[in-house]
Every structure is written in C-alpha cells, then in structure tokens.
N, C-alpha and C positions, 0 to 999 in steps of 0.2 A: 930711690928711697922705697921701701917697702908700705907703703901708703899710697901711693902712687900705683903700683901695679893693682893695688886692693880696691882701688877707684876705678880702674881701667877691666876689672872683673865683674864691678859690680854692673859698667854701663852696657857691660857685653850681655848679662845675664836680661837685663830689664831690655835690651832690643830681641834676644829671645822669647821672651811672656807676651811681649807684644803680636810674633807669629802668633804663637800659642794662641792668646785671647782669638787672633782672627780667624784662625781653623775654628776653635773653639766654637765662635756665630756661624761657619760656616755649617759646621755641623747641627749644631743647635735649628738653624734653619732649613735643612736637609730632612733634619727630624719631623720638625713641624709638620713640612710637606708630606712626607710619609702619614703621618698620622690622620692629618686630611682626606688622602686617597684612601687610609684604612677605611674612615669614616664614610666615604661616598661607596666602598662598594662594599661594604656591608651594608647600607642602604639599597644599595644595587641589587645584594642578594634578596633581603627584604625583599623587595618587587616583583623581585622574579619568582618568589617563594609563593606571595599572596595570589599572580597570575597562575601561576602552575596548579595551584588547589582551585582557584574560579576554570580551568581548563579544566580538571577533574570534575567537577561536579558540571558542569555542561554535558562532559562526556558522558555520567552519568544519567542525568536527562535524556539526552540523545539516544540512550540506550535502552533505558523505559518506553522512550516513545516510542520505538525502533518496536518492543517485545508487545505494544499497546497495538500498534499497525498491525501487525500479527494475527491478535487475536481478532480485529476488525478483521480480520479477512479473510478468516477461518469462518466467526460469524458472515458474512457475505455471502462467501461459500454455501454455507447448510439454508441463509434464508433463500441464497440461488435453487439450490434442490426442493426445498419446503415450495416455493415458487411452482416451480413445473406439480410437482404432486399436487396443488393445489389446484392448477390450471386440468390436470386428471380427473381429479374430482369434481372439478366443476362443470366439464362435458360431461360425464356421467350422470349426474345430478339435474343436468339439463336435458339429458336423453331419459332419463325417467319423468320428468314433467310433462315432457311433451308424450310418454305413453300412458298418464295418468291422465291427461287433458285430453285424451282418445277414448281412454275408458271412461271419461265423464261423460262425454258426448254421447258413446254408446248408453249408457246408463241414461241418459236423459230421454233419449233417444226412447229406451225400452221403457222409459217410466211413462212416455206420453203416450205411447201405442196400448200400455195398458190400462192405464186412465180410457184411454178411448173404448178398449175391449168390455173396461167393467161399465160406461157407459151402454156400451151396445149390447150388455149381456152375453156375451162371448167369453167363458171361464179356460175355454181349454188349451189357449195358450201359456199360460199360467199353471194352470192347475195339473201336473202330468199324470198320470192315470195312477190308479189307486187314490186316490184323494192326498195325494205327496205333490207338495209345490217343489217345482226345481228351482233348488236355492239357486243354480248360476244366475237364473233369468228371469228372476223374483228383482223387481227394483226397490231402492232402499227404504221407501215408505212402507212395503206391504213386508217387509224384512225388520221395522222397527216394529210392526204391530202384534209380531210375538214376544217381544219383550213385555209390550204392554198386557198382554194375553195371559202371562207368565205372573204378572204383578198381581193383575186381576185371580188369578185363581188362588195368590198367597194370600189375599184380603179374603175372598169366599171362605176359606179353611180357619182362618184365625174368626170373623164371623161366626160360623158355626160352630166354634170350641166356646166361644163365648154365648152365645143363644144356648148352649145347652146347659152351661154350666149357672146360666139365670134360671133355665128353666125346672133343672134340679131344685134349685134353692126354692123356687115357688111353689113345687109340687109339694117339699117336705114340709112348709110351713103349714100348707091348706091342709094337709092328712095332719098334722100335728093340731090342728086347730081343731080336726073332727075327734080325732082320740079325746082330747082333754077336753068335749062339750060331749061326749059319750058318759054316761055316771054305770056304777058299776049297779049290779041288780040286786046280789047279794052283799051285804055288809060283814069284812071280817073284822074280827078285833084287831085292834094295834097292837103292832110287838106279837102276833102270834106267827106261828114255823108259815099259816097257808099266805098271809099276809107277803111276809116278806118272797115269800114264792113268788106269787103274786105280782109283787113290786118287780121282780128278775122278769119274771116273764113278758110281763108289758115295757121293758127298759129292749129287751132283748125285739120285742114287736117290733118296736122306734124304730129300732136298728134296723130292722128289715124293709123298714116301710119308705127308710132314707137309702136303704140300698137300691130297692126299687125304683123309686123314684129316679135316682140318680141314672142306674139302667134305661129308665122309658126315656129320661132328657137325651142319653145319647147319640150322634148320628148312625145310622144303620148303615154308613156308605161306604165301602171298600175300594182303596186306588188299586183300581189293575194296573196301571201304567206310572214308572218312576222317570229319574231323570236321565237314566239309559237309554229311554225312550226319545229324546230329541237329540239325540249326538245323531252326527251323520252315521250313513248307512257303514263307511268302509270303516270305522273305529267299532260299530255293531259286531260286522263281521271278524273284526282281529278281536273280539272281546266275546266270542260268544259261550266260548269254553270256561270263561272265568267264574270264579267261582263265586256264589249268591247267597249271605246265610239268611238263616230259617225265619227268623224274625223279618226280614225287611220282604218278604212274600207274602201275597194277601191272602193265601189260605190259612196263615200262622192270626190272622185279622179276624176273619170267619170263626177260627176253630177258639180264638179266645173269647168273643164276643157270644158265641152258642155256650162256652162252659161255663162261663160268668152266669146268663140265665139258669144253666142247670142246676149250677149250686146256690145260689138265691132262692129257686124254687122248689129243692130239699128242704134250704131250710127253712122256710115259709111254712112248708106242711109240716115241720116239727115244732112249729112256733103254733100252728093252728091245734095241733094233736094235745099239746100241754094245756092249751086256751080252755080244749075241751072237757078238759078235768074238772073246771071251775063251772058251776049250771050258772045257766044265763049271762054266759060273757058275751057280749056281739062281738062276730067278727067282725074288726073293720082293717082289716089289713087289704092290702091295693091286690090287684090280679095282679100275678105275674108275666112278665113283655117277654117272648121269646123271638127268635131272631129265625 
C-alpha cells in the first residue's frame, strides 16, 4: 500500500535529522572553542602589546640616561682640565707669596735699619745725593709721609685762599667805614650836574678802595713746582719735550699779579685827579700794593 512506503520515508528521513542535529552540536561546539581561543589571544595580543610599549619607554629611558652619562663625562672631563689649571695657578700663586714674604722681610728688614739710622742721625742711607730719596730703599712709612706731605700742602693753599678772602672783606669794611665818617668840606646842592659828579666819583673811589684791598689780601706766592714735579725721574725724561701752556707757568702768575697792580694804580690816580677838582675833598683812598 502506498502508505506504508510513505511511513517507511518518513522514519528514514527523521534517522537522517537525527545525524544532522549531531554534526549540527558538533559543530556548534567546535565553534564555541574557536571563539574562546579567538578570545585568549587577542588577549594574548593585548599583553604583548602593553609589554612591547612598557619595553619602548624603558628603551627610551635607557637612552636619556645613556645621552645624561655623556654629558657627565664630558663635564668630568673639562672639570679634569679646569683641575690641573687650577693646580698651575696655585703653584704660581704660591711662588709669588713666598717672593712677596721676601720682600716683606727685606722691607722690614730696611724699615728697622732706618728707624735705627734716623735714630743715630745718619741721613745718607736714605737720602741719595741731591736731596732726592731713593724711592727703591725708602721704607713704607717714610713713603706714606708724602702722601701725608701732599694733603698738608692742599690744606695750607685752600687756608690761604680763605685768609685772604676774610681779609679782603675786612679791609673793605674798615676803609668803608672811614669814607662814610669822612664829611665832605664843601656843600653842593642836590640834584646839581657837580653833586651827582660827585656821587660817580666817590661810587667809583669804593671801587678802587675794594679793588685794593682785595689786591693787598692776596697771597704774593708763586708755585715754581707742579705735579710734573714728583713723577719719577724716567717719566720726566720721556716727558720733557711735552708741551706746557702759558697759563699753568708761574711767570704767567707774576706777570698777572704785577698788571692787576698796574692798572688799579692808573686808575687810583684818575680817581685821585677827578677828587682833585672838588677843593677840600680828603684823600682817603688806600696806597697802592705793588708786587
């Protein structure tokens, strides 16, 4: 019957599905595996990934340190050379102490012998002929006391610019003080031409009597010697040709100090000449100081 072979088709087909289904898990489970081993080594790779970049930056390290050694050693180096130069200079530097700490000794040495000399009155070790000290063998005390010597004569000059310039002022007041207790002899009228003459002339007197004054207050002294004069000899001699103007030479000192009196005491005597126009003026103008 044809129902029967249709039963006998069907039980054939359902022991087929049955393989099927069991390939079917077998594969299923084949997969699985697969997908777990995918998952462990991409893990895998992970790891390897994260050590390979911690290897890279080690490297890097190591290779700073590496370029850091370097330059320590280069420095090393230069302080190794800096080292020796230093130990150069420092024998040097000690061989000049020790010829410094010779010439102290000598120096000390000459300071006592001439302590002793100026004790005993014996100048001529010291003092070499011409009255010129030999600065070699001059010791350091008798070699500061021209500095001192120096100070002193800048006080003496500034002293003296000031004493005269007091004494100006006091001579002009005392002659001012005798003009104006002087009365005149004759009386002019105010406001007339002789009057105001008059008044110029005695104004003009003033003048002369404070020129004067100021003339006799100042010092008569002329420096023959400047500061060319204490340079050593061998700077003298390479300097002798050089050239000296007019003004800083003491005959330029003389010849202004003589014309200054000259013409004060012109015009003194035209100051006296005019006076004498006036009867009974008193002379009281000052002599003239000539130099």
């Amino acid at each position: 019957a044809p129902w029967i072979k249709r039963a006998a088709q069907f039980k054939a087909s359902l022991v087929q599905n049955a393989d099927v289904e069991r390939r079917t898990m077998a594969l299923n489970e084949e997969i699985t595996s697969l997908a777990r081993e995918l998952k462990l080594r991409d893990q895998a790779i992970q790891e390897y990934g994260a050590k390979t970049d911690m290897l890279e930056k080690r490297t890097e390290t190591m290779r700073r340190q590496a370029e850091h050694v370097a330059d320590l050693q280069c420095l090393l180096d230069a302080a190794n050379s800096k080292v020796l130069t230093y130990e150069e200079a420092i024998e040097s530097l000690q061989a000049e102490t020790d010829a410094l700490e010779r010439e102290c000794r000598s120096l000390k040495q000459a300071s006592a012998a001439a302590k002793s000399a100026a004790l005993a009155g014996d100048f001529s070790a010291i003092i070499g002929p011409g009255g010129r000290g030999n600065e070699s063998l001059l010791p350091t005390d008798l070699l500061g006391l021209r500095g001192k010597i120096a100070a002193l004569q800048v006080s003496v000059s500034y002293l003296r610019t000031e004493n005269a310039h007091l004494r100006a002022k006091y001579l002009f007041k005392e002659e001012s003080r005798a003009l104006a207790a002087q009365p005149l002899v004759r009386a002019l009228a105010p406001g007339s031409a002789g009057c105001s003459e008059l008044a110029e002339v005695v104004r003009e007197a003033k003048t002369a009597a404070r020129e004067a004054c100021r003339l006799a207050a100042m010092p008569k002294l002329v420096k023959l010697t400047n500061a060319s004069a204490q340079q050593p000899q061998q700077q003298q001699q390479n300097r002798r040709h050089a050239w000296v103007p007019m003004r800083s030479r003491p005959q330029y000192d003389l010849y202004c100090q003589q014309t200054l009196a000259q013409t004060l005491k012109r015009r003194v005597e035209g100051v006296q000449e005019r006076l004498r126009l006036f009867s009974g003026f008193p002379m009281l103008l000052p002599p003239t100081h000539t130099t």
